[in-house]
DOZA-418001 format. One record per residue: residue number from 1; x, y, z of N, C-alpha, C in turn. Coordinates in Angstrom, 2 decimals. Example, Ala and Ser with C-alpha at 12.3 -4.5 7.8 and 13.67 -1.06 7.14 Angstrom:
BEGIN
nuke  n_east  n_north  n_up  ca_east  ca_north  ca_up  c_east  c_north  c_up
1  13.19  -5.69  7.80  12.30  -4.50  7.80  13.20  -3.30  7.80
2  12.85  -2.25  7.08  13.67  -1.06  7.14  12.90  0.03  7.87
END
This chain:
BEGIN
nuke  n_east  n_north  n_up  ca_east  ca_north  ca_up  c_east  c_north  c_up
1  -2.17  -3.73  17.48  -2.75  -2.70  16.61  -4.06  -3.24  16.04
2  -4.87  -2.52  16.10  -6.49  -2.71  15.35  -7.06  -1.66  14.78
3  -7.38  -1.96  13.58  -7.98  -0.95  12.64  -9.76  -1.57  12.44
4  -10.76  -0.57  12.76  -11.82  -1.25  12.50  -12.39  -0.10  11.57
5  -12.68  -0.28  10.50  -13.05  0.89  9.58  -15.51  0.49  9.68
6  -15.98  1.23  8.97  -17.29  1.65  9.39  -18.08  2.52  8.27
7  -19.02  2.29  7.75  -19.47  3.52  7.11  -19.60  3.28  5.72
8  -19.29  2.18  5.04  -19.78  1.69  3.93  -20.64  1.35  3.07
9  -21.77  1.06  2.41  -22.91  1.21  2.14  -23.30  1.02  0.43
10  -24.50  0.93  0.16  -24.63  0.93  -1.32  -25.49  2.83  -1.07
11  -24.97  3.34  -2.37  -25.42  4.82  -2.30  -25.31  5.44  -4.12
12  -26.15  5.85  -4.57  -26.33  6.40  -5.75  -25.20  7.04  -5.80
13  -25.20  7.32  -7.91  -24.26  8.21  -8.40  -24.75  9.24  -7.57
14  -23.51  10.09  -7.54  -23.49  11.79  -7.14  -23.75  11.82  -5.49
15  -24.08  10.65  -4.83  -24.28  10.91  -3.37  -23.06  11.06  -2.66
16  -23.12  10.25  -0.64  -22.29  10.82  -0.19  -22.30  9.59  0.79
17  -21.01  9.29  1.26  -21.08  8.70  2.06  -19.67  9.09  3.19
18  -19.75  8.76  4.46  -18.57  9.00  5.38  -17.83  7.61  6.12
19  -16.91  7.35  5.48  -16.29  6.31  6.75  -15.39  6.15  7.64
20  -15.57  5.72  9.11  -14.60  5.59  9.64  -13.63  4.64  10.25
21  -12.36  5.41  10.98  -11.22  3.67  11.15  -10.99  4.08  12.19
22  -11.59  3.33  13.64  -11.12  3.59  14.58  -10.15  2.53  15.28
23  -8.82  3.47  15.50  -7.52  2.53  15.65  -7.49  2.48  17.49
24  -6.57  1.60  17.48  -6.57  1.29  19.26  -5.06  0.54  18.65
25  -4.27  0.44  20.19  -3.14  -0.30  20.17  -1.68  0.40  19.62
26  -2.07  1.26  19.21  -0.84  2.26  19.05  -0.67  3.56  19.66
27  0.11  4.40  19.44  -0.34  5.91  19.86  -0.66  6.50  18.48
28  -1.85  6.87  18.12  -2.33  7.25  17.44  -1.86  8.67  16.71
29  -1.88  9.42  17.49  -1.52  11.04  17.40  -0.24  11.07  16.42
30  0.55  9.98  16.38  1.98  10.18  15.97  2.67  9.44  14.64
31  1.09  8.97  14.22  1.38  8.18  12.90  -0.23  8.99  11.70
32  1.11  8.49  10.47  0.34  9.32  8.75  -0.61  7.94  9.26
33  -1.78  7.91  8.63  -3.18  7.61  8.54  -3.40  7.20  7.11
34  -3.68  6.16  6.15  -4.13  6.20  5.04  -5.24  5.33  4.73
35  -5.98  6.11  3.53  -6.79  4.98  3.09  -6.60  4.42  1.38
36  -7.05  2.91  1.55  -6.81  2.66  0.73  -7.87  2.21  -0.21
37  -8.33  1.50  -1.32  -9.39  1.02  -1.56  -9.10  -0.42  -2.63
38  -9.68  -1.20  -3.07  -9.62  -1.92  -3.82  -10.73  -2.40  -4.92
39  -10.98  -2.21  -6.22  -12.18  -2.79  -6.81  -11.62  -4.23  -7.39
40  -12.59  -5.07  -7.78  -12.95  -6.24  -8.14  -12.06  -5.86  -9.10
41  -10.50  -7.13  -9.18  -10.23  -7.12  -10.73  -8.52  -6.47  -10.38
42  -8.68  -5.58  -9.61  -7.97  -4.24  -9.86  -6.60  -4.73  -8.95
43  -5.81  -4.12  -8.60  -4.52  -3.40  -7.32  -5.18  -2.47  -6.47
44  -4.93  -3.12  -5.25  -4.94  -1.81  -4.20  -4.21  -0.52  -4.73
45  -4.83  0.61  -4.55  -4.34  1.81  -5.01  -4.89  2.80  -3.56
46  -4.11  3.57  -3.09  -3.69  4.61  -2.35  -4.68  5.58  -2.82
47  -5.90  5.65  -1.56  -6.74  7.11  -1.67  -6.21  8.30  -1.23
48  -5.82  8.41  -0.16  -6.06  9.64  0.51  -4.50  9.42  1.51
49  -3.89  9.93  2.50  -3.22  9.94  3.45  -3.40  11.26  4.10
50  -2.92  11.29  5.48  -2.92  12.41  6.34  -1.61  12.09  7.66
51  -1.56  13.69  7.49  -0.07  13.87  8.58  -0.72  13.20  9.84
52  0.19  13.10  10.89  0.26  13.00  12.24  -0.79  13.97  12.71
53  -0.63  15.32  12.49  -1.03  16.56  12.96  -2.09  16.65  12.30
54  -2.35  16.12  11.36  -3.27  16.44  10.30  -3.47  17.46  9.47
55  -2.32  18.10  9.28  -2.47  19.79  8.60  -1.63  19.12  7.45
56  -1.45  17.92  6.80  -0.96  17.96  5.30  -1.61  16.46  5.27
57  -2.59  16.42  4.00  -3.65  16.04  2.87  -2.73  15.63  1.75
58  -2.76  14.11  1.19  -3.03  14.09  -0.32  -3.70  13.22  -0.62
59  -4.21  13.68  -2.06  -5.60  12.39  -2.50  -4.57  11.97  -3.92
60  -5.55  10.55  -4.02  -5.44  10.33  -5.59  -5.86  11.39  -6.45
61  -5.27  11.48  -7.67  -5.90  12.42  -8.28  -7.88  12.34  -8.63
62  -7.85  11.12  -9.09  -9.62  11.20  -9.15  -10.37  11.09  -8.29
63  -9.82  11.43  -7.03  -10.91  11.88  -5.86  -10.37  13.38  -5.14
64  -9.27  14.30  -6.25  -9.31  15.47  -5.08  -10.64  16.35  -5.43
65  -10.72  16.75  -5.02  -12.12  17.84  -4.93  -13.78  16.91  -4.46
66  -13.03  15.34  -4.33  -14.69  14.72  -3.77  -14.39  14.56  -2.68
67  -13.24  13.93  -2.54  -12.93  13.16  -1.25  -12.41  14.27  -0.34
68  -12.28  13.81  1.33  -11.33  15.07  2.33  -11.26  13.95  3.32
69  -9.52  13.84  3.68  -9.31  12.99  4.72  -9.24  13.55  6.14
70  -9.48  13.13  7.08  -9.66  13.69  8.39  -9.02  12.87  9.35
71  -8.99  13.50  10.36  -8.34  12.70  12.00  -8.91  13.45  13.03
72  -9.41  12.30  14.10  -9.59  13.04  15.29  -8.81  12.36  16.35
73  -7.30  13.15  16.58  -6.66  12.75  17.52  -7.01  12.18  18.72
74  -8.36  12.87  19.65  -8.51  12.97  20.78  -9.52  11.54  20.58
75  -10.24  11.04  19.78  -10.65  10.17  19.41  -10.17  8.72  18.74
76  -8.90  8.96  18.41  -8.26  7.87  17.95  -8.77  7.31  16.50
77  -9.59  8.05  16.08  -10.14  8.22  14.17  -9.95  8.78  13.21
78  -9.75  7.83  12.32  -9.63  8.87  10.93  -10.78  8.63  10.12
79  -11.11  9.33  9.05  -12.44  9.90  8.46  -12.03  9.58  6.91
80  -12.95  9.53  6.15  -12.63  9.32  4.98  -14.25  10.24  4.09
81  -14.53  11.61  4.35  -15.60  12.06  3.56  -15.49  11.83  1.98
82  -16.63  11.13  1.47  -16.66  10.85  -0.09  -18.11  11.78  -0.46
83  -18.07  12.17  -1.47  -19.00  12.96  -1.95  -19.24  12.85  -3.55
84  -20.11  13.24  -4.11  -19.98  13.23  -5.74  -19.45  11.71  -5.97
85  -19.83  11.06  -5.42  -19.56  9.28  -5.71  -20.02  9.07  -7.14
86  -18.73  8.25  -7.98  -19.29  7.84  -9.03  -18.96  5.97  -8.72
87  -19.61  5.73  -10.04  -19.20  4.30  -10.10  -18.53  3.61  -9.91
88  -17.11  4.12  -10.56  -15.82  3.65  -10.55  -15.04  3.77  -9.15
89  -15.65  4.26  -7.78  -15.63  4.44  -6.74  -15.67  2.87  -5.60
90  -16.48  2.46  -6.74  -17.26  0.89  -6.23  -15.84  0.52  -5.82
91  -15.97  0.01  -4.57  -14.08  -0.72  -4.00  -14.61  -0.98  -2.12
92  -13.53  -2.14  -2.18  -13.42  -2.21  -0.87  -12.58  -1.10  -0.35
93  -12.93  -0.04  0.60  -12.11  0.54  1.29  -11.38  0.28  2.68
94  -10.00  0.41  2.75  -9.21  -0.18  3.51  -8.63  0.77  4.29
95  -8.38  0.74  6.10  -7.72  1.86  6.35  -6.31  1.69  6.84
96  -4.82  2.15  6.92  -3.70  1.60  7.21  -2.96  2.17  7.84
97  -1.73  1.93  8.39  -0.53  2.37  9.03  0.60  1.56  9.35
98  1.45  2.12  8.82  2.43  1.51  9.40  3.84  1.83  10.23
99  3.91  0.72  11.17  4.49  1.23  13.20  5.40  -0.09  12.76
100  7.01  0.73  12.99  8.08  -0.35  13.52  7.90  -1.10  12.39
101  7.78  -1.01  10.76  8.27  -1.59  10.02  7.35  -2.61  9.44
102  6.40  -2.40  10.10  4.90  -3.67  10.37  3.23  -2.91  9.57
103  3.31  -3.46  8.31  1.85  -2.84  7.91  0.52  -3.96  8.83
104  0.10  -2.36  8.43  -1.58  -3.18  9.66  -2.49  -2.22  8.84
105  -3.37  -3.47  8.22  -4.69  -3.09  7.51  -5.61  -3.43  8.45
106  -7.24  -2.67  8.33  -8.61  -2.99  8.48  -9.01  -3.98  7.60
107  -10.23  -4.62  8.21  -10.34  -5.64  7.73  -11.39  -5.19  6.17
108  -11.69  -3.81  6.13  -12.45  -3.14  4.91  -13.96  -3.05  4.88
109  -14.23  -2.11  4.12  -15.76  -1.95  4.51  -16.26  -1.41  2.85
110  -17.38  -2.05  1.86  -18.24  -2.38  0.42  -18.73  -0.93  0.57
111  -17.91  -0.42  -0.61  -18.42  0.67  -0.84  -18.96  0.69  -2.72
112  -20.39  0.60  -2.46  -20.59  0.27  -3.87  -21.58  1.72  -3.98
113  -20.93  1.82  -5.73  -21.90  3.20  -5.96  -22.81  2.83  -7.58
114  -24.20  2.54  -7.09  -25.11  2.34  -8.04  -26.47  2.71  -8.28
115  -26.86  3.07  -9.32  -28.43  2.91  -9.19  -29.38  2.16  -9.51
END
C-alpha cells in the first residue's frame, strides 16, 4: 500500500488550495478514504472521510462549508478541496486507510496559511 499525497503550499488567509493522495497497492474503489491533518503542538485530528462509492461525506466541524472531500475511483485519488483557509488550518495534512486491520498513512504534505 502507498499513499503519496500532493498539493500543499504556503497560501493567504481566505485563499484556496487542492490536495491530492494518490493510492496504489490496494483496490482502491472498495475502501473509506480519509484525511487527516496535524498542527505543531497539537493531536492528529480527523478532517474529512469519504465512502467507497463516494456518495457519503463527513468533515470536522470547522471545515464543513470550506472543505469537500472527493474520490476518483477510475484514478485511484482522493481530493481534499480547501477554500476560505484560515490560520488555524496551518497542519501537516495526512491521507489514510485502513485494509486487513493495518493503518497506512502518507507521508504528508505543509499546509501553511499566512500572510
Amino acid at each position: 500500500v502507498q499513499l503519496v499525497e500532493s498539493g500543499g503550499g504556503l497560501v493567504q488567509p481566505g485563499g484556496s488550495l487542492r490536495l491530492s493522495c494518490a493510492a496504489s497497492g490496494f483496490a482502491f474503489r472498495n475502501y473509506v478514504m480519509r484525511w487527516y491533518r496535524q498542527a505543531p503542538g497539537k493531536e492528529r485530528e480527523l478532517v474529512a472521510d469519504i465512502s467507497a462509492g463516494g456518495g457519503t461525506t463527513r468533515y470536522l466541524e470547522s471545515v464543513k462549508g470550506r472543505f469537500t472531500i472527493s474520490r476518483d475511483n477510475g484514478k485511484n485519488t482522493v481530493y481534499l478541496q480547501m477554500d476560505s483557509l484560515k490560520a488555524e488550518d496551518t497542519a501537516v495534512y495526512y491521507c489514510y486507510v485502513v485494509r486487513s486491520g493495518r493503518d497506512y498513512w502518507g507521508q504528508g504534505t505543509q499546509v501553511t496559511v499566512s500572510s
